[in-house]
Backbone and ligand atoms as CSV (ligand in chain L), in Angstrom:
chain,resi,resn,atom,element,x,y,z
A,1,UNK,N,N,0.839,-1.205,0.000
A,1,UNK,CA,C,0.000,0.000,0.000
A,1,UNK,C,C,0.865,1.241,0.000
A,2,UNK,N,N,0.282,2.533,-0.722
A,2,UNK,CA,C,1.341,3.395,-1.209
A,2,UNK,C,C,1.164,4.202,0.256
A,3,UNK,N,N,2.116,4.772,0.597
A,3,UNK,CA,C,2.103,6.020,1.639
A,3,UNK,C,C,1.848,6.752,1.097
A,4,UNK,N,N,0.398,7.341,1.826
A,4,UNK,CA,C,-0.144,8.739,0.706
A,4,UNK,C,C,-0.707,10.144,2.254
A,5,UNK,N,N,-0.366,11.066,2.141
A,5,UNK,CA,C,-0.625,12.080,3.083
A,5,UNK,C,C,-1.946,12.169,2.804
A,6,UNK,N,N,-2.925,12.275,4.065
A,6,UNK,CA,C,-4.575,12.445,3.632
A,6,UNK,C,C,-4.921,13.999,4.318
A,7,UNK,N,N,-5.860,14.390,3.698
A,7,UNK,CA,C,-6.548,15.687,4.410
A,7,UNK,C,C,-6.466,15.490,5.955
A,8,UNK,N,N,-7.054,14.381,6.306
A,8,UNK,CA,C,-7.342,14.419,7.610
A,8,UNK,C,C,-5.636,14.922,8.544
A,9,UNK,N,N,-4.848,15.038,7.875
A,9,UNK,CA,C,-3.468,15.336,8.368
A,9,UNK,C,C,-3.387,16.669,7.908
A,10,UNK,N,N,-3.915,17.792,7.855
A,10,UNK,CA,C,-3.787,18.669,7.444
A,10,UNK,C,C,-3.529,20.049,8.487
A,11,UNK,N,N,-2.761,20.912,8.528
A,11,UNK,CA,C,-2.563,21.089,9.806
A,11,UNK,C,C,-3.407,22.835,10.194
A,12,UNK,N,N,-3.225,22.973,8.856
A,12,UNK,CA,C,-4.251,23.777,7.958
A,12,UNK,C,C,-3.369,25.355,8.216
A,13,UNK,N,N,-1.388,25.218,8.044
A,13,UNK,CA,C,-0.849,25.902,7.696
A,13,UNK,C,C,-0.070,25.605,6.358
A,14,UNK,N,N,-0.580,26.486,5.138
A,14,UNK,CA,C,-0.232,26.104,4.033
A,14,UNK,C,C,1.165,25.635,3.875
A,15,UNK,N,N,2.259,25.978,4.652
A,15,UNK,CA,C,3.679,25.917,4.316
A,15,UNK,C,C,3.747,24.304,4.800
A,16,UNK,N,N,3.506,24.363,5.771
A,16,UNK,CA,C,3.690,23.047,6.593
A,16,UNK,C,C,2.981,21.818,5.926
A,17,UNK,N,N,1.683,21.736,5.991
A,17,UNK,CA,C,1.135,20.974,4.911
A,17,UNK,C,C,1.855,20.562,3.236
A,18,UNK,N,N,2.522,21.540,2.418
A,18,UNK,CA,C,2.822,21.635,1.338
A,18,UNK,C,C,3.992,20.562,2.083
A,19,UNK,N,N,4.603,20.978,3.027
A,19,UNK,CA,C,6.121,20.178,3.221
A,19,UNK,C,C,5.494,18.582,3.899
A,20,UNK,N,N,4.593,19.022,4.334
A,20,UNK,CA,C,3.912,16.974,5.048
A,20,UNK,C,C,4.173,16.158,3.558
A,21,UNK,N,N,3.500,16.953,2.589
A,21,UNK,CA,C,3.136,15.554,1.277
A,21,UNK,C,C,4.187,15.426,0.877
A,22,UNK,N,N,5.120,16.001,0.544
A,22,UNK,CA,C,6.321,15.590,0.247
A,22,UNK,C,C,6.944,15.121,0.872
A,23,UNK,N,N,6.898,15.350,2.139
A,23,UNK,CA,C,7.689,13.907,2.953
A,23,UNK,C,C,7.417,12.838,2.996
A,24,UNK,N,N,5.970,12.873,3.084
A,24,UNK,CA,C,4.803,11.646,2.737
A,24,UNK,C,C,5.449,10.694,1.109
A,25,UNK,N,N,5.721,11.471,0.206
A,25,UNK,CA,C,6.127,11.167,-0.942
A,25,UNK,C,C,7.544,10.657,-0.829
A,26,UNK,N,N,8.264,11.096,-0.289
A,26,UNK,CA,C,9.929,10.688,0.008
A,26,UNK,C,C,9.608,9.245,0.993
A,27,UNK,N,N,8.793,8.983,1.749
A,27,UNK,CA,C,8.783,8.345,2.512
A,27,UNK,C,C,8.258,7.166,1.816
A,28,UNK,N,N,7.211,7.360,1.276
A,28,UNK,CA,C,6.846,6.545,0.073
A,28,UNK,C,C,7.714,5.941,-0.697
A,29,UNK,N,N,8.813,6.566,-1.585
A,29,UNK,CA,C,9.917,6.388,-2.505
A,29,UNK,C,C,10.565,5.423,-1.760
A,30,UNK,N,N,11.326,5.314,-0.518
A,30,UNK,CA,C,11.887,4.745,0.385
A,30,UNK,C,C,10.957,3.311,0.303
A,31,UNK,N,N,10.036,3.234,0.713
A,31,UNK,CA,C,9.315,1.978,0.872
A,31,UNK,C,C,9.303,1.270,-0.550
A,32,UNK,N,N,8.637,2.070,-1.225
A,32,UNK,CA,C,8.713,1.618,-2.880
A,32,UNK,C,C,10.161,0.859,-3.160
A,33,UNK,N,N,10.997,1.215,-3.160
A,33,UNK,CA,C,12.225,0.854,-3.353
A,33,UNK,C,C,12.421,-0.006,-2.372
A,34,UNK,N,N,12.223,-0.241,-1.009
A,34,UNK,CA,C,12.466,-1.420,-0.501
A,34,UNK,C,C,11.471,-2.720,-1.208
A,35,UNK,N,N,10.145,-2.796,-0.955
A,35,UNK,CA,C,9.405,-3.402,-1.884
A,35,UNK,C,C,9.868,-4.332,-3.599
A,36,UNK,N,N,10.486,-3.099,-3.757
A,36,UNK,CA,C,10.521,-4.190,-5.103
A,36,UNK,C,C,11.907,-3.862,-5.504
A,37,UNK,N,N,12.736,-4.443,-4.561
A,37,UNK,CA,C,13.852,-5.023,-3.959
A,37,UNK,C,C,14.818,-3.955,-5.100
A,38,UNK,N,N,15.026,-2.588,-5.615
A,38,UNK,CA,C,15.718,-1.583,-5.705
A,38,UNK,C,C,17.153,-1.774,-5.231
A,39,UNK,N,N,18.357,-1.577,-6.001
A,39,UNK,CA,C,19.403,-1.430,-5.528
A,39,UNK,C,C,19.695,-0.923,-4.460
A,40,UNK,N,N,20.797,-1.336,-3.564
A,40,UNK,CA,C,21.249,-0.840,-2.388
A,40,UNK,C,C,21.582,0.529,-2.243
A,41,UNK,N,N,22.214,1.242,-3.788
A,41,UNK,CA,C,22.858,2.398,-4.090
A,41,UNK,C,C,21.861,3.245,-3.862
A,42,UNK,N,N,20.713,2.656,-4.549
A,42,UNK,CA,C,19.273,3.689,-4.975
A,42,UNK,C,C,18.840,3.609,-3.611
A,43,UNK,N,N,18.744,2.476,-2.681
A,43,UNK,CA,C,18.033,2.667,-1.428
A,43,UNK,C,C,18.716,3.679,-0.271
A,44,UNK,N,N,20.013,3.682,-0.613
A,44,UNK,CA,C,20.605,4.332,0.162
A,44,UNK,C,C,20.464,6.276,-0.355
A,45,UNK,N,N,20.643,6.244,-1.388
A,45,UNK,CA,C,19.976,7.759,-2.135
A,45,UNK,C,C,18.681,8.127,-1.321
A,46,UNK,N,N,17.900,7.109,-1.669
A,46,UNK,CA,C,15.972,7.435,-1.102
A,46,UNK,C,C,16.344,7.983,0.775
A,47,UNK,N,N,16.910,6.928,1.438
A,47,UNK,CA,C,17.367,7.656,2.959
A,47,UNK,C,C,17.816,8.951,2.744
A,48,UNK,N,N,18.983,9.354,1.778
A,48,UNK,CA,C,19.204,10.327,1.933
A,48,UNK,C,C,18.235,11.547,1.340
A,49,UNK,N,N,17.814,10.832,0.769
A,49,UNK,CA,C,16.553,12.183,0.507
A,49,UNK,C,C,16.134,12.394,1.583
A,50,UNK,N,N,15.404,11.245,2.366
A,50,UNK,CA,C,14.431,11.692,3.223
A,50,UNK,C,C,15.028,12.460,4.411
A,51,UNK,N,N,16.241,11.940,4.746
A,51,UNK,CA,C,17.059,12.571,5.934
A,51,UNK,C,C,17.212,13.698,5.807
A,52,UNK,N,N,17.718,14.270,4.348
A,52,UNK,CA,C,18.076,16.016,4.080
A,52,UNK,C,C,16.610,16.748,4.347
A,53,UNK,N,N,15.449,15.705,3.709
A,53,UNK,CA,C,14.114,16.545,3.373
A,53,UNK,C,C,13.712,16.645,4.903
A,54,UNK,N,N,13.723,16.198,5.726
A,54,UNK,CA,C,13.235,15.953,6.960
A,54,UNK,C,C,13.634,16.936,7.480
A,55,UNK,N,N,15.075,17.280,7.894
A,55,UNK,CA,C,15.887,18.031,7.847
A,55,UNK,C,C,15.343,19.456,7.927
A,56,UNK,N,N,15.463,19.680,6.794
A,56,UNK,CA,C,14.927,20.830,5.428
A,56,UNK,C,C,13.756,20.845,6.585
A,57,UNK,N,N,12.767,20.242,6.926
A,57,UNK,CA,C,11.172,20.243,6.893
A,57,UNK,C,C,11.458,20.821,8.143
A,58,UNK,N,N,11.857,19.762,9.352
A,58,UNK,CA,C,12.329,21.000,10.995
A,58,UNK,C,C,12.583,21.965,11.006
A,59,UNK,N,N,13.843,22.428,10.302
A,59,UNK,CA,C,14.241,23.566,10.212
A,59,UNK,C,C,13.175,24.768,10.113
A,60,UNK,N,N,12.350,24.307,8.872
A,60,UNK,CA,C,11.134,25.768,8.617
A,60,UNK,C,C,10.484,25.769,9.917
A,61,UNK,N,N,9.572,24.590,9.906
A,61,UNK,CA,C,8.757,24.217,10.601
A,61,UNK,C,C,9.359,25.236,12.295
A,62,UNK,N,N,10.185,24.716,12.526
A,62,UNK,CA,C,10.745,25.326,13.496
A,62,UNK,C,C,10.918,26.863,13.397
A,63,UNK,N,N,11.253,27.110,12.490
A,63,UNK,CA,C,11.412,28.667,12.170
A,63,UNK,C,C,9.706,29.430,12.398
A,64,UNK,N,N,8.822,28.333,12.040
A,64,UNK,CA,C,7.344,29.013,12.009
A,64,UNK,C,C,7.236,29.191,13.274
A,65,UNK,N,N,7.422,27.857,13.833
A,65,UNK,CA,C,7.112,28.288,15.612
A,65,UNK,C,C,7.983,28.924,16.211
A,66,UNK,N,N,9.003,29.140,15.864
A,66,UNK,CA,C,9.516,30.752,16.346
A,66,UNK,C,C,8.800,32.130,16.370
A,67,UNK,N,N,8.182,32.169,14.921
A,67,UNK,CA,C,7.698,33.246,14.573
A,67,UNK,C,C,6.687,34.007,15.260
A,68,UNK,N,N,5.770,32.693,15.708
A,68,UNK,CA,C,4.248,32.776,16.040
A,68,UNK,C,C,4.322,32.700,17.958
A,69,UNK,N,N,5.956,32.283,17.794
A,69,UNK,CA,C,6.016,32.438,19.452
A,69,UNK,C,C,5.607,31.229,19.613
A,70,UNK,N,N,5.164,29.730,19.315
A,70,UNK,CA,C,4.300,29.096,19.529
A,70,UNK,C,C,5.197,28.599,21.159
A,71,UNK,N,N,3.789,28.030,21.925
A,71,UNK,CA,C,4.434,27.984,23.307
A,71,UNK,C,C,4.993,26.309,23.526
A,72,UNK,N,N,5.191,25.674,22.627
A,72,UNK,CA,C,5.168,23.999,22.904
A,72,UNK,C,C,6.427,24.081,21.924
A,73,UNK,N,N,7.172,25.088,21.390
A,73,UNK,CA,C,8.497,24.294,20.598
A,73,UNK,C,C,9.247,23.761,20.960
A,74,UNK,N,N,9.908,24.060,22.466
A,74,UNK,CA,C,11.175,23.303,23.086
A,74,UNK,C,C,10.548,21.830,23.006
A,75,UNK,N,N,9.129,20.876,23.359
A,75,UNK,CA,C,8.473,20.095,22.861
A,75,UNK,C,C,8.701,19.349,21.614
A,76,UNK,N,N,8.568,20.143,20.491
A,76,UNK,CA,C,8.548,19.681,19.303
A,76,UNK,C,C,10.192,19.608,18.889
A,77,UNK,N,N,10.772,20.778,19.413
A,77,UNK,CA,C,12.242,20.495,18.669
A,77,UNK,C,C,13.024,19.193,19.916
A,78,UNK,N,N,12.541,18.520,20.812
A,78,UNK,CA,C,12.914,17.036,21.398
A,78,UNK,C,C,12.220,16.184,20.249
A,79,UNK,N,N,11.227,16.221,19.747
A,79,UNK,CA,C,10.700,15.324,19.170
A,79,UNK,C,C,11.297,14.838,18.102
A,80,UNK,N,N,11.476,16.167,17.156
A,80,UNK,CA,C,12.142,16.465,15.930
A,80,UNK,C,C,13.563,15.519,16.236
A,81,UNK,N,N,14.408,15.923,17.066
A,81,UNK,CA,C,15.705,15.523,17.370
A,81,UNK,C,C,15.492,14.386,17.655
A,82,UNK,N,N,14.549,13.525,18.259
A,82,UNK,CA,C,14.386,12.182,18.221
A,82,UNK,C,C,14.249,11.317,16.936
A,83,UNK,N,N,13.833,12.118,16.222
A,83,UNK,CA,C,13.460,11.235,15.101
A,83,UNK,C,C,14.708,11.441,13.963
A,84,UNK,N,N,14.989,12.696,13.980
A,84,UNK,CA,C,16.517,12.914,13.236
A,84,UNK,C,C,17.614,11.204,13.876
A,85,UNK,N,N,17.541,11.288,15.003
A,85,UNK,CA,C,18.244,10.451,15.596
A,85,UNK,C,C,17.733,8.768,15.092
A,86,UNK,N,N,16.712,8.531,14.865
A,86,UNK,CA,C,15.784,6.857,14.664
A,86,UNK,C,C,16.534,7.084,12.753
A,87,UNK,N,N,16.377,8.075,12.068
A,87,UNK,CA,C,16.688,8.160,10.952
A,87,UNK,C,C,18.148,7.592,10.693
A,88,UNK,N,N,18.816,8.103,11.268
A,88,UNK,CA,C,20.078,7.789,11.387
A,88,UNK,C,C,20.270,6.205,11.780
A,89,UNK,N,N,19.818,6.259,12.867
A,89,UNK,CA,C,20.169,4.513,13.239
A,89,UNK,C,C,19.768,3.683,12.014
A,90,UNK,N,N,18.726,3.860,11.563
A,90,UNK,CA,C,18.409,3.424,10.471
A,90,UNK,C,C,19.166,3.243,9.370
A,91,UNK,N,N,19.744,4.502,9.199
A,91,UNK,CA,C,20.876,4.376,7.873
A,91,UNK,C,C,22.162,4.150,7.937
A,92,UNK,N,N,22.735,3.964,9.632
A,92,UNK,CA,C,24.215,2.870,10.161
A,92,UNK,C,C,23.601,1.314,10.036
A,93,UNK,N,N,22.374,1.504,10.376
A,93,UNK,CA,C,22.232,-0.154,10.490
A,93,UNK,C,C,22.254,-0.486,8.949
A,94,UNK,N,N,21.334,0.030,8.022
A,94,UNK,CA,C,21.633,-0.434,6.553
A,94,UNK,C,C,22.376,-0.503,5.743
A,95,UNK,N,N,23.431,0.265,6.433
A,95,UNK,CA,C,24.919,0.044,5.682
A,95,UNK,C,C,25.842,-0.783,6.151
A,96,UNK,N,N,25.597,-1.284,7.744
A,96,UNK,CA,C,26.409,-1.975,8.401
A,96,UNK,C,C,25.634,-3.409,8.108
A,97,UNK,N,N,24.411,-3.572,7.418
A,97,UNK,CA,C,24.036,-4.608,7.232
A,97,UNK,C,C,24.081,-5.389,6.024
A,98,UNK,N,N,25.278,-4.234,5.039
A,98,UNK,CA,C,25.163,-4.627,3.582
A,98,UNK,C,C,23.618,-4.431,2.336
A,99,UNK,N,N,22.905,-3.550,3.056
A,99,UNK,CA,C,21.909,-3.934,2.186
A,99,UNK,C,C,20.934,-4.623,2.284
A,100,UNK,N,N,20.257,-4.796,3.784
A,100,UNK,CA,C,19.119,-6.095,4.643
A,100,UNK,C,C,17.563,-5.351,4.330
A,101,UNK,N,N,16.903,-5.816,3.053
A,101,UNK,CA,C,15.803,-5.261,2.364
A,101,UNK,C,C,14.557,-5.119,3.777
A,102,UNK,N,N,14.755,-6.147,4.641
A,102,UNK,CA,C,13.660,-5.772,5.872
A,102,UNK,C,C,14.000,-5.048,6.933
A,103,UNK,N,N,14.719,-4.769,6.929
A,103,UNK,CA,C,15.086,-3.451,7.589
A,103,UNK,C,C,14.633,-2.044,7.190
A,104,UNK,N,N,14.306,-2.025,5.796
A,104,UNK,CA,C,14.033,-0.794,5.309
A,104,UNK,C,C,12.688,-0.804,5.431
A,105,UNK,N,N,12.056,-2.155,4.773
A,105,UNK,CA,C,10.730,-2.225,4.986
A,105,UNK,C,C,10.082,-2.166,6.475
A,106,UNK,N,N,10.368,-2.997,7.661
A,106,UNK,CA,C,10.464,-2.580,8.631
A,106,UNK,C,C,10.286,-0.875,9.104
A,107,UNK,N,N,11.221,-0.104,8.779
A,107,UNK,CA,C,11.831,1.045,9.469
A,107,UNK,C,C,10.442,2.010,8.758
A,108,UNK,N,N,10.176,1.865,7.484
A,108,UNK,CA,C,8.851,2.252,6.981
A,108,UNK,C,C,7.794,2.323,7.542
A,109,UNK,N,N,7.758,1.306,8.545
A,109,UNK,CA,C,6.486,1.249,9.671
A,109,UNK,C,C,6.744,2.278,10.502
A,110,UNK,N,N,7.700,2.371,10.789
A,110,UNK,CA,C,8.054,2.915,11.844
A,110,UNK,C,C,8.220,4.675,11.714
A,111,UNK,N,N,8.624,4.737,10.588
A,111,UNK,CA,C,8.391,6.081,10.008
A,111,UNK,C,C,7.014,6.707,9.433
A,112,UNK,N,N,6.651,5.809,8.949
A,112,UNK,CA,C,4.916,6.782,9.028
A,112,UNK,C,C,4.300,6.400,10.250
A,113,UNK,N,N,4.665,5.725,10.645
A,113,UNK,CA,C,3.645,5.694,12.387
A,113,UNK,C,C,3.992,6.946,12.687
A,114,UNK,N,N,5.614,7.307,13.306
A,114,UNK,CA,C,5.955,8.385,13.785
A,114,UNK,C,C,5.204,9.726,13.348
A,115,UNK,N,N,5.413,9.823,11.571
A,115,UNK,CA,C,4.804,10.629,10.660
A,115,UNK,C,C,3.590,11.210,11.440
A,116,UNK,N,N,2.435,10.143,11.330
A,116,UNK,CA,C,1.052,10.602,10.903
A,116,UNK,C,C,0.916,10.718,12.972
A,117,UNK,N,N,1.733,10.126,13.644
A,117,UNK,CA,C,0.895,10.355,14.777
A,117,UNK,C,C,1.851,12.051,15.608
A,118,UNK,N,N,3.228,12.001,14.946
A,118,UNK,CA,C,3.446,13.621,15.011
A,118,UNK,C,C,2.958,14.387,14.421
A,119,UNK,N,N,2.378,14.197,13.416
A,119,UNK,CA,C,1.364,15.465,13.010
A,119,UNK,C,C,-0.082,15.671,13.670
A,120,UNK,N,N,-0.693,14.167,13.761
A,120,UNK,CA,C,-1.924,14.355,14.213
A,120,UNK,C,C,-1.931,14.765,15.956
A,121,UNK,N,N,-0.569,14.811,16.448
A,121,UNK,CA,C,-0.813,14.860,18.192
A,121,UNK,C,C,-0.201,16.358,18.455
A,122,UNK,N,N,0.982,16.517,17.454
A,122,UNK,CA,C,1.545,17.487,17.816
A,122,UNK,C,C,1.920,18.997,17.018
A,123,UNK,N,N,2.089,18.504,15.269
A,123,UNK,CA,C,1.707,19.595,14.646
A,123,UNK,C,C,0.405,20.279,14.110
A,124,UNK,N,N,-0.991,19.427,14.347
A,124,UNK,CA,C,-1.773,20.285,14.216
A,124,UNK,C,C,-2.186,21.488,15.570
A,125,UNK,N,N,-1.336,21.047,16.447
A,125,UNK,CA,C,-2.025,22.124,17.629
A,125,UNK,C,C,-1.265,23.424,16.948
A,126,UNK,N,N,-0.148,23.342,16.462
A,126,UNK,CA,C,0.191,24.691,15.508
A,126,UNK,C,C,-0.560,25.716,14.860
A,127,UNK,N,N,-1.044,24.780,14.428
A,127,UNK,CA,C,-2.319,25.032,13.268
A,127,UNK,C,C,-3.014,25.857,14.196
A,128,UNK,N,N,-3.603,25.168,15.387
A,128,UNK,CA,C,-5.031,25.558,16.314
A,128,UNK,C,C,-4.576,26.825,16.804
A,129,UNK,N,N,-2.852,26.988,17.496
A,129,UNK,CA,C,-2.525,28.129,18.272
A,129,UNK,C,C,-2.424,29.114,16.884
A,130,UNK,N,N,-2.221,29.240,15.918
A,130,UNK,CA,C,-2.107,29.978,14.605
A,130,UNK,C,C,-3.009,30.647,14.314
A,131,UNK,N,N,-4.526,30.210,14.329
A,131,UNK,CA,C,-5.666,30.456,14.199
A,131,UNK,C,C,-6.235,31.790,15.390
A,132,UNK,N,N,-5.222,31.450,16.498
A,132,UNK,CA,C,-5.621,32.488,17.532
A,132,UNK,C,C,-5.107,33.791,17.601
A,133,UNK,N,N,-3.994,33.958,16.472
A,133,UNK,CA,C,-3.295,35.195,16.575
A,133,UNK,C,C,-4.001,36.174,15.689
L,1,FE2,FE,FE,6.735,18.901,14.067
C-alpha cells in the first residue's frame, strides 16, 4: 500500500502541509524501493533524501514556531531531534548490514507511524494556536 498524506493530516498551515506531502512522498519512494527489492545504491539515495528533506522540513517548521512564538516548541524540537536520531540509526544499520531489504521495509512502519501520529498529536495544535493570533 502506497504512503499517501490524507486531508485528515492537514494542519491547515499552508507551508507546513505543502512540506507533510512531500515527505509523505519521500517516505513513500523509500518503501517503494524497498518493496521491489531496488538497488542498495538507490536505497541508500531514497534515505538520503528523506534525511536532508526531513531536515529541510524542521528547520522551517521550526522557524514558524519561532515566529508565532508558539508555546510547545522546546516540545517539538525534542521530538524532531528524536526522530533525526531513529533516521540515522536506520541508515548505520543499513549500511552496516550490507543492504538487509527488511530493515528498510520494517523502518517504513516505523516512520509513518511516527509521521502521521506527530502530526496528528503534535503539529496540528500549531495550526489551532495559529488560528488564535
Ligand atoms: Fe513537528
Amino acid at each position: 500500500m502506497a504512503i499517501k498524506w490524507t486531508p485528515e493530516l492537514s494542519v491547515g498551515v499552508e507551508n507546513i502541509d505543502s512540506q507533510h506531502k512531500i515527505w509523505f512522498e519521500k517516505a513513500d519512494k523509500l518503501f517503494e524501493a524497498g518493496k521491489s527489492g531496488k538497488s542498495k545504491d538507490y536505497i541508500v539515495q531514497m534515505l538520503d533524501f528523506l534525511d536532508d528533506y526531513t531536515k529541510q522540513h524542521f528547520r522551517d517548521e521550526e522557524a514558524y514556531m519561532t515566529k508565532i512564538n508558539y508555546p510547545e516548541l522546546a516540545a517539538q524540537k525534542t521530538a524532531h531531534q528524536n526522530f533525526i536520531g531513529e533516521l540515522s540509526k536506520i541508515k548505520m544499520e543499513y549500511a552496516k548490514s550490507g543492504g538487509n531489504i527488511s530493515l528498510i521495509i520494517n523502518a517504513n512502519q516505523m516512520i509513518v507511524n511516527w509521521l502521521t501520529q506527530h502530526i496528528s498529536n503534535m503539529d496540528k495544535k500549531i495550526g489551532t494556536f495559529a488560528k488564535t493570533l
